[in-house]
C-alpha positions in Angstrom: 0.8 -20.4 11.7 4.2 -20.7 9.7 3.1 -18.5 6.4 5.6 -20.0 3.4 3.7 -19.0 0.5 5.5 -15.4 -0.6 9.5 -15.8 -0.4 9.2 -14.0 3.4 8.4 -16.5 5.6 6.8 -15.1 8.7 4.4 -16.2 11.6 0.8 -14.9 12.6 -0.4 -15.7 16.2 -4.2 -16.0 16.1 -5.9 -16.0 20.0 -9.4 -15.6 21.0 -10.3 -13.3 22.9 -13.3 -15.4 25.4 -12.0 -16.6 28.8 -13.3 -20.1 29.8 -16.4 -18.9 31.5 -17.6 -17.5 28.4 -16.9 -13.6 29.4 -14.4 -11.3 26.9 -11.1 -10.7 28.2 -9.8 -7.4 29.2 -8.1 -5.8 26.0 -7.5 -2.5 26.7 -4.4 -1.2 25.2 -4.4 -5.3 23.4 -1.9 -3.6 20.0 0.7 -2.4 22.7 0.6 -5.6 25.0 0.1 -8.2 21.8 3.9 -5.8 20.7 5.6 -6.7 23.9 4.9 -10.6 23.4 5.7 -10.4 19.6 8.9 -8.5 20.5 9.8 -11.1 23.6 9.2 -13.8 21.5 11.2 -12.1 18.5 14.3 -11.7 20.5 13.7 -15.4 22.3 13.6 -17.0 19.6 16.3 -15.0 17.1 13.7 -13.8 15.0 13.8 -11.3 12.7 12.0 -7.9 14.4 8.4 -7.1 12.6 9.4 -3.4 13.7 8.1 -0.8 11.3 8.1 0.4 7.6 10.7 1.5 7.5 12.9 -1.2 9.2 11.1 -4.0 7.9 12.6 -2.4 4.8 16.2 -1.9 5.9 16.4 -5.3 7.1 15.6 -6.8 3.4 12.2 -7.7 3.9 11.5 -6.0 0.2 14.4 -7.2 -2.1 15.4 -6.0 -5.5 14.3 -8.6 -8.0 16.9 -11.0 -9.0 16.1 -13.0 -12.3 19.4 -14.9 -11.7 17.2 -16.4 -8.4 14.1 -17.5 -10.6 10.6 -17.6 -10.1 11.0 -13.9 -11.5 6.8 -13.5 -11.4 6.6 -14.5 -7.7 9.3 -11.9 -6.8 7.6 -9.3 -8.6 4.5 -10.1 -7.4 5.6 -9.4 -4.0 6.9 -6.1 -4.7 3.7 -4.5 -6.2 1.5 -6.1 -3.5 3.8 -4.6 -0.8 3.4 -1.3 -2.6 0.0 -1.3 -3.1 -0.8 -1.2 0.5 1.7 0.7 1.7 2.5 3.4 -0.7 0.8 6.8 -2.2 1.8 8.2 -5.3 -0.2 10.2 -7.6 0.9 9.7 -11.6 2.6 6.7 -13.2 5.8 8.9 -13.0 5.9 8.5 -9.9 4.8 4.6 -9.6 7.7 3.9 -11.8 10.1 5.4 -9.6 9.3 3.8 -7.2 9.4 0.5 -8.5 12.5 1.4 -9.4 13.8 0.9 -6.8 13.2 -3.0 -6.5 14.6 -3.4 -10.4 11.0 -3.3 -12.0 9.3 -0.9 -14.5 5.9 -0.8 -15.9 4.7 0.1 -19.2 1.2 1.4 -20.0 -0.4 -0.2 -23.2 -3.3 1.1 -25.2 -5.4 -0.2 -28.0 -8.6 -1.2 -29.2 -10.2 -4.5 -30.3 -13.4 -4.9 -31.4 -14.1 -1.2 -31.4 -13.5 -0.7 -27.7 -10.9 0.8 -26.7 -8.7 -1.2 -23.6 -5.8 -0.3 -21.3 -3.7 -2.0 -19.7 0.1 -2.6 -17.5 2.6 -4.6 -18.4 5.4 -5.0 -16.0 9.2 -5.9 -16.8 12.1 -7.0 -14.5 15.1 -4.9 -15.2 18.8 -5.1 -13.9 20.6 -1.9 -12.0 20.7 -0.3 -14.6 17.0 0.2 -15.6 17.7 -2.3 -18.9 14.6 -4.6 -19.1 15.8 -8.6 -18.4 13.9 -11.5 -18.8 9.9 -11.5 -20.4 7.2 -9.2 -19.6 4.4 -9.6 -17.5 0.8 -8.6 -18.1 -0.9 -7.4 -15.0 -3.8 -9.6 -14.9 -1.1 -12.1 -13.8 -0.9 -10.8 -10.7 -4.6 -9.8 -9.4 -6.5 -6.5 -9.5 -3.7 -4.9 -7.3 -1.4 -4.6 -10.1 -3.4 -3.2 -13.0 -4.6 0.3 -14.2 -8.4 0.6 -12.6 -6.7 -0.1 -8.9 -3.9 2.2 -10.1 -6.1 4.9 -10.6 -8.1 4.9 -7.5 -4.2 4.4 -5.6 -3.7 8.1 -7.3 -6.7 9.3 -6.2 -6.8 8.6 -3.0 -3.5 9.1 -2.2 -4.1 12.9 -3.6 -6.1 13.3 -0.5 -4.3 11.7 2.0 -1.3 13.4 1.0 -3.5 16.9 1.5 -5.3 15.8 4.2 -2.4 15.0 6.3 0.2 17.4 5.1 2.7 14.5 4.6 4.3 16.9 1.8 5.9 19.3 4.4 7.3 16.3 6.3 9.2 15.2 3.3 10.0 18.7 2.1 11.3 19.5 5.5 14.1 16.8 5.1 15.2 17.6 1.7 15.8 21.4 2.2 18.0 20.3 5.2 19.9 17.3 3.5 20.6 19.9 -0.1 21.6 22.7 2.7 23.9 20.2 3.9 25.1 17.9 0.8 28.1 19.2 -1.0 27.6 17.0 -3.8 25.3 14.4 -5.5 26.3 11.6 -3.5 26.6 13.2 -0.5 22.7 14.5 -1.0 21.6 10.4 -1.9 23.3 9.2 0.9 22.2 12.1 3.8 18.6 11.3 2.3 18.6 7.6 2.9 19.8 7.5 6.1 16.3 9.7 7.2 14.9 7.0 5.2 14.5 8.9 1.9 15.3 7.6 -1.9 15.8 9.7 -4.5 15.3 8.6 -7.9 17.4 11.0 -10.6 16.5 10.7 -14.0 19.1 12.0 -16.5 19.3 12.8 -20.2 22.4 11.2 -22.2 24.2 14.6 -21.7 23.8 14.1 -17.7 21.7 17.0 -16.7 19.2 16.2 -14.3 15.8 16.7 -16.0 13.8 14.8 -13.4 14.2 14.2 -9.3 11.1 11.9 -7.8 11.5 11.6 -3.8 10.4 8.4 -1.9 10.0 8.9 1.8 9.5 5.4 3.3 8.8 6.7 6.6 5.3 8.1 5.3 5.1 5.9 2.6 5.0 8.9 0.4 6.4 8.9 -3.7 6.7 12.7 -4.6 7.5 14.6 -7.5 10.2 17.1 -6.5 8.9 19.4 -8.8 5.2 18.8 -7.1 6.7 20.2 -3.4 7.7 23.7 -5.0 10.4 24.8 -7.9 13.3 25.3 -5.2 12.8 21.0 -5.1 12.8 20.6 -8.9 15.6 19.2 -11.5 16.6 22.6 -11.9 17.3 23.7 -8.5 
C-alpha cells in the first residue's frame, strides 16, 4: 500500500500469516527476516532505507518547515506527530527546543470563560532565526497529540522512562567527551551532531549563554543540561 497522505510517501507490506492448509506459518525471529526483505527490496528498487531514528532523520525524512512550500499546517502537523511518538522531554522548555529544531515554537495560553479556567497551545511556524512567520495555529487543529493534556502525560511518562532506563548517563557520557574535546562553540555543535546530538543555545542580547537544552536523537531523549548535573549547565 503506497501511503501519500503526509508529505513522506512510503509503503507498508501487509501479509498473513496462515499457510493454505489453514496452519500458522513459522515466525520465529519474523522482525529480523521481514528487515532482510524490506532491506532487499529497498536497495532493488532505489528506495530510500527505513533504517533507524536516527537515519531516517539524517536522510530528511523530518524537514524544517518551509512556509515558502505551503500547506504550512500539514508540515507542522507532521513534525509534532513524529515527536510525539518518538521523543521524551519533561517541561515545555524542553518541548520548545526541540521543535526548534524543525522552525516551530509553541506558546502556552491561559484564560478563563465562563468562570472556568482553560488552557491551551498554540503553535507558530518560525524562520532560522526563531522569528514567528505566517499565522498561528491552535492545537485542536491538529488532534489530541498536539495539545496540553497529551503534553502533560508525554512529561510524565517520559520522567520515568528517562529514570528507569538511565538514558541520562548515555547522553551525559557524550557531552563530557565532545566539551573535553571541542575548542570552541562550533567545534562542540558540530562534534555533538555527528554522535547524533543537537544542542539548542539560548542567548541573552549581550551573548552569554543563559540556557543549553541537549537533544540526543539516538535515545530520543530532550534534556536540560542543567537537569544532567551543573558541570553540563549554561555556566559551565
Amino acid at each position: 500500500f503506497k501511503h501519500e497522505d503526509i508529505s513522506r510517501q512510503h509503503l507498508h507490506i501487509v501479509s498473513i500469516r496462515v499457510g493454505k492448509d489453514g496452519k500458522r506459518l513459522n515466525n520465529d525471529y519474523i522482525h529480523r527476516r521481514s528487515k532482510r526483505a524490506t532491506d532487499a527490496l529497498e536497495k532493488q528498487y532505489n528506495l530510500h532505507p527505513s533504517g533507524s531514528r536516527r537515519q531516517r532523520l539524517e536522510q530528511g525524512v523530518l524537514n524544517k518547515v518551509d512556509t515558502s512550500e505551503g500547506n504550512v499546517k500539514r508540515q507542522v502537523g507532521n513534525v509534532l506527530r513524529y515527536i510525539s511518538e518518538n521523543y521524551r522531554f519533561q517541561t515545555l522548555g524542553e518541548y520548545r527546543a526541540l521543535l526548534s529544531l524543525y522552525n516551530i515554537t509553541v506558546d502556552e495560553t491561559r484564560g478563563d470563560v465562563a468562570g472556568r479556567e482553560y488552557r491551551g497551545f498554540v503553535y507558530s511556524a518560525t524562520d532560522d532565526k526563531g522569528n514567528k512567520v505566517g499565522n498561528p495555529l491552535k492545537a485542536s487543529r491538529f488532534g489530541k497529540y498536539a495539545g496540553c493534556d497529551a503534553f502533560d502525560k508525554r512529561c510524565a511518562t517520559s520522567k520515568i522512562d528517562i529514570q528507569n532506563k538511565d538514558l541520562e548517563r548515555y547522553t551525559k557520557g557524550k557531552v563530557f567527551v565532545a566539551m573535553h574535546m571541542a575548542r570552541s562553540r562550533k567545534e562542540l555543535v558540530s562534534i555533538l551532531k555527528t554522535k547524533g546530538i543537537d544542542v539548542v543555545l539560548r542567548e541573552a542580547d549581550t551573548g552569554r549563554i543563559y540556557g543549553a537544552t541537549f537533544i540526543d536523537h539516538n535515545t530520543g531523549c530532550v534534556l536540560n543540561g542543567s537537569r544532567m548535573g551543573k558541570e553540563l549547565s549554561a555556566n559551565a
